[in-house]
BAMARMI-482264 format. One line per field, with one value per residue (C-alpha): z, y, x; chain; residue number from 1; residue in three letters. Coordinates in steps of 0.25 Angstrom, whole numbers, plus 5000, padded with zeros to 4 digits. Layout:
N
zz = Z,...
yy = Y,...
xx = X,...
chain = A,...
n = NUM,...
res = ALA,...
//
This chain:
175
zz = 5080,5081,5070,5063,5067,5057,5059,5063,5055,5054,5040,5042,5042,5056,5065,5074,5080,5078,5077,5073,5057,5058,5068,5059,5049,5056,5063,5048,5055,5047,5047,5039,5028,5014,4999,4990,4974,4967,4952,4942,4931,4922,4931,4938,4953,4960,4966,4974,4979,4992,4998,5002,5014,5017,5027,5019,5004,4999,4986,4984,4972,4979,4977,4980,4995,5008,5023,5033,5039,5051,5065,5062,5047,5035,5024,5015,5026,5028,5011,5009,5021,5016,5002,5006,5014,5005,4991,4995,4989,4992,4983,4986,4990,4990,4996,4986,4994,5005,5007,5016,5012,5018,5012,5019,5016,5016,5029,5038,5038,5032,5026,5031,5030,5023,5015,5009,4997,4991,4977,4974,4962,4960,4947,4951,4957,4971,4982,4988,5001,5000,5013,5009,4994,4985,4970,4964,4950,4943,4938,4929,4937,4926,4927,4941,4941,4929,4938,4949,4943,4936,4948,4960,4969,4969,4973,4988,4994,4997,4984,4974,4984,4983,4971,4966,4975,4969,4955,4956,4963,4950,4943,4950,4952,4945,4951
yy = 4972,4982,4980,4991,4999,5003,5019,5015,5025,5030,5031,5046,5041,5045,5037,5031,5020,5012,4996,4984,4983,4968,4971,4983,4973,4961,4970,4977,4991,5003,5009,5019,5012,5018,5012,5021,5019,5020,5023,5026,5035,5025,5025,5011,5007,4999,4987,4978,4964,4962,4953,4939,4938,4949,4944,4948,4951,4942,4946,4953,4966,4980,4994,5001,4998,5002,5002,5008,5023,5022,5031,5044,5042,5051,5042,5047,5044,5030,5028,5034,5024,5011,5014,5013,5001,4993,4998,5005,5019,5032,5041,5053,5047,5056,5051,5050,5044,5036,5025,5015,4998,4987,4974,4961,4951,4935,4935,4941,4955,4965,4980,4990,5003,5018,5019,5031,5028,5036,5036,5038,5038,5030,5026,5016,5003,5000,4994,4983,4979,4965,4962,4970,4967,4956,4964,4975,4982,4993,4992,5000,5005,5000,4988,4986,4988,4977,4966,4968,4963,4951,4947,4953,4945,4947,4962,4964,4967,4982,4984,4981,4991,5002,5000,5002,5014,5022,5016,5025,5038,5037,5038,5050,5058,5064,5060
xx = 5045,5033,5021,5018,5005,4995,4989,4973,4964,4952,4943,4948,4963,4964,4972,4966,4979,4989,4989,4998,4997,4993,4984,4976,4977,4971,4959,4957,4958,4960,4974,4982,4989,4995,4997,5009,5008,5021,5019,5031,5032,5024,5014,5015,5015,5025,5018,5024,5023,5023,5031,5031,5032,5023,5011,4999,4999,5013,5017,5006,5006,5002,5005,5020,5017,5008,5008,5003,5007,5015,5010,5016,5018,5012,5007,5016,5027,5022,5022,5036,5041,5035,5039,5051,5050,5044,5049,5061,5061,5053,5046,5036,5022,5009,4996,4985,4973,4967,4956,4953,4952,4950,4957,4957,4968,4969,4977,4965,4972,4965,4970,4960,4969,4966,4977,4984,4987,5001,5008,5021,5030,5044,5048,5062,5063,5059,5069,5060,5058,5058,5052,5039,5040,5043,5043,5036,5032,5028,5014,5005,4992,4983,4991,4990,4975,4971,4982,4974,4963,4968,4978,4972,4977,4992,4988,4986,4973,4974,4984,4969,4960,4972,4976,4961,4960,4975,4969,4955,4965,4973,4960,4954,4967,4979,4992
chain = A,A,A,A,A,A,A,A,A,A,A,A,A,A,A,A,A,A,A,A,A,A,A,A,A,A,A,A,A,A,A,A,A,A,A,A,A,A,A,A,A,A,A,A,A,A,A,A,A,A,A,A,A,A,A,A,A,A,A,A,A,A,A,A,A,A,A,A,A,A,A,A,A,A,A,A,A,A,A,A,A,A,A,A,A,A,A,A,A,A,A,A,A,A,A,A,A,A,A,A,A,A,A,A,A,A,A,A,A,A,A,A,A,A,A,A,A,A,A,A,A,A,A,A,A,A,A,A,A,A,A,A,A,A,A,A,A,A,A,A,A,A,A,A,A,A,A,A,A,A,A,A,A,A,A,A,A,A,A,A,A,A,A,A,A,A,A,A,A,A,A,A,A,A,A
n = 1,2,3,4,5,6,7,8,9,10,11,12,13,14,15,16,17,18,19,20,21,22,23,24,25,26,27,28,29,30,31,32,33,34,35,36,37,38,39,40,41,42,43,44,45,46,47,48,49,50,51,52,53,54,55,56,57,58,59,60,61,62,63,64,65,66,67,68,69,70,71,72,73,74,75,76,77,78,79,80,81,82,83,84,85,86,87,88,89,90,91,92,93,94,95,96,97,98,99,100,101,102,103,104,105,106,107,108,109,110,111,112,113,114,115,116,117,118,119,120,121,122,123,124,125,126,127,128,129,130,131,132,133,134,135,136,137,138,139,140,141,142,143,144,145,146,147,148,149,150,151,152,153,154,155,156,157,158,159,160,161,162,163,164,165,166,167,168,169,170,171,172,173,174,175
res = UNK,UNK,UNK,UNK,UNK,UNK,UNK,UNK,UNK,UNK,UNK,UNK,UNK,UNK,UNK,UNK,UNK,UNK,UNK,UNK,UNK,UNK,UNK,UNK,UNK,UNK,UNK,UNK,UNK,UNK,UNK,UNK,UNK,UNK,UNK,UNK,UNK,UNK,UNK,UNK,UNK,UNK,UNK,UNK,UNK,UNK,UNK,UNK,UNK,UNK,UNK,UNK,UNK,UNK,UNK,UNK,UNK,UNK,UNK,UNK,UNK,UNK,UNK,UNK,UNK,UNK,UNK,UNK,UNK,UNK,UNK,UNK,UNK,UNK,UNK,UNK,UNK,UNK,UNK,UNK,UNK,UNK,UNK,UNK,UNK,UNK,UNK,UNK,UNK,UNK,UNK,UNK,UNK,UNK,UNK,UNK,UNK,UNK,UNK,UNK,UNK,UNK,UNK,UNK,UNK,UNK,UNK,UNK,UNK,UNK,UNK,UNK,UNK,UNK,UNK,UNK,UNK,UNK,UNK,UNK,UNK,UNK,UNK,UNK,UNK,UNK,UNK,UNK,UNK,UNK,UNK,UNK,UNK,UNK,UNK,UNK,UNK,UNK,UNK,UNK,UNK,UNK,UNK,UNK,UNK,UNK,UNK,UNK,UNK,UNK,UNK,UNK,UNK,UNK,UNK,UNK,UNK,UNK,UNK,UNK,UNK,UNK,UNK,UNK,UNK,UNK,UNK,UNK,UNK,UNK,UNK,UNK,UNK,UNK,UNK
//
């Protein structure tokens, strides 16, 4: 089996090469990455739990789902794919913004990636891929901000800097 490859970047977004994702991971070097929002027609997002026997983050709560953009892959292209993958549907996705974090986890991995972030709207139930998630929900933004601070630690890492950063958009924009 080949491991994935991650898209190098720039601060600029410009790629810059390809590497082993464990191995971007393990060297904390930027990479092209993206995190899609699902609301409804109450204005909720799908979360979902990660799955347990997943090798950083177990059953921890994060947004609809993220990855990493594929060598020849739009972002909107890489979003609509591992929506798919992991939740089992497909729903138009627009980009909104991008920014660059740094989030180190327990493990010695560290997330260092400039991340598109992209919503998307879906108001049925999702088809679960079990090997990537163990359960899911809709959530209330509002709600999802005040958990967050009285629970933060069954929210991954990268979920809380993202979630802050899609929370301030919403704030600013009109969508």
């Amino acid at each position: 089996m080949i491991e994935e490859q991650v898209i190098l970047v720039n601060e600029q977004d410009e790629p810059i090469g390809l590497m082993n994702k464990l191995e971007a991971h393990e060297k904390a070097v930027l990479h092209r990455a993206f995190s899609v929002f699902v609301l409804n027609k109450n204005n909720e997002i799908m979360l979902q739990q990660r799955a347990h026997q997943k090798y950083h983050s177990p059953l921890l709560w994060t947004n609809t789902c993220c990855s990493h953009q594929r060598n020849g892959e739009t972002n909107i292209q890489a979003g609509t794919r591992r929506l798919y993958e992991e939740m089992g549907f497909k729903t138009e996705l627009k980009e909104l913004f991008h920014f660059i974090y740094k989030a180190p986890f327990d493990n010695g991995l560290t997330e260092h990636e400039l991340d598109h972030v992209m919503i998307g709207y879906y108001n049925d139930e999702p088809k679960i891929n079990e090997e990537e998630v163990e359960s899911w929900k809709w959530m209330k933004i509002e709600d999802v901000k005040t958990d967050m601070i009285q629970n933060p630690d069954i929210y991954t890492v990268w979920f809380k800097i993202i979630f802050d950063e899609f929370y301030h958009y919403l704030e600013d924009h009109k969508i």
